[in-house]
C-alpha positions in Angstrom: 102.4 90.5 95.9 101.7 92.7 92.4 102.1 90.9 89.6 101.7 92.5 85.7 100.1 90.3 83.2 101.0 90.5 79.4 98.3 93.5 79.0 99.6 95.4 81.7 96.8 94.8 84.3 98.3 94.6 87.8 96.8 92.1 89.9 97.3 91.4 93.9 98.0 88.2 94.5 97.9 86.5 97.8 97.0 83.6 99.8 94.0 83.9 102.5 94.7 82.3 105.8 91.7 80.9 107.0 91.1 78.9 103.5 94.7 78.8 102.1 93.0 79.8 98.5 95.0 81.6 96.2 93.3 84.6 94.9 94.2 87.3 92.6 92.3 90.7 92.4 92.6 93.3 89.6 93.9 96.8 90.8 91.9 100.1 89.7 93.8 102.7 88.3 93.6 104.8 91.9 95.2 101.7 93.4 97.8 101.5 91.1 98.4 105.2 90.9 99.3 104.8 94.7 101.4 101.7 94.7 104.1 103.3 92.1 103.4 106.4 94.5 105.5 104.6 97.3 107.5 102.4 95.4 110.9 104.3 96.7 109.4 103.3 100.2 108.8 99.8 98.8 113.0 99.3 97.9 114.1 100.8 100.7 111.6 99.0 103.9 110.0 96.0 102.3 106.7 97.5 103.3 104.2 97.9 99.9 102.8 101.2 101.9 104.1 103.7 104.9 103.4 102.4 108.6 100.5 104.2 110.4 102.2 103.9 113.7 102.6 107.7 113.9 99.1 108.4 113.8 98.1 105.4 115.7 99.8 107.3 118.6 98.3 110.7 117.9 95.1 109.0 118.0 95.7 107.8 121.8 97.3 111.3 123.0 93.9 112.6 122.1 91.9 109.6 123.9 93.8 108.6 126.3 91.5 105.8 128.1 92.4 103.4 125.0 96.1 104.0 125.9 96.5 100.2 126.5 94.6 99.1 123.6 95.7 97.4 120.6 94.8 99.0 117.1 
């Protein structure tokens, strides 16, 4: 999850899995220059950025002996 702070420094803030420690890390400017990039993408799938699955399967046309390979 984003969250904004009171001086407008975004932050992502999640819990890890192996630890269960909450963390938050600030966002540079690139970062947050391409969340609101995708943000129409955000409302409409739920997803903060646009599945790779397209070029996930480019990538095994071209090398086809990892065809049953997990990425």
């Amino acid at each position: 999850m984003v969250n904004i702070d009171s001086e407008g420094v975004h932050w992502i803030s999640l819990f890890q899995k192996k630890t269960k420690d909450y963390i938050e890390i600030p966002m540079s400017d690139t970062a947050i220059e391409i969340y609101k990039r995708f943000e129409s993408h955000r409302k409409t799938t739920g997803f903060v950025l646009p599945m790779l699955q397209h070029y996930c399967n480019i990538f095994k046309q071209k090398f086809p002996q990892i065809r049953g390979t997990k990425i």
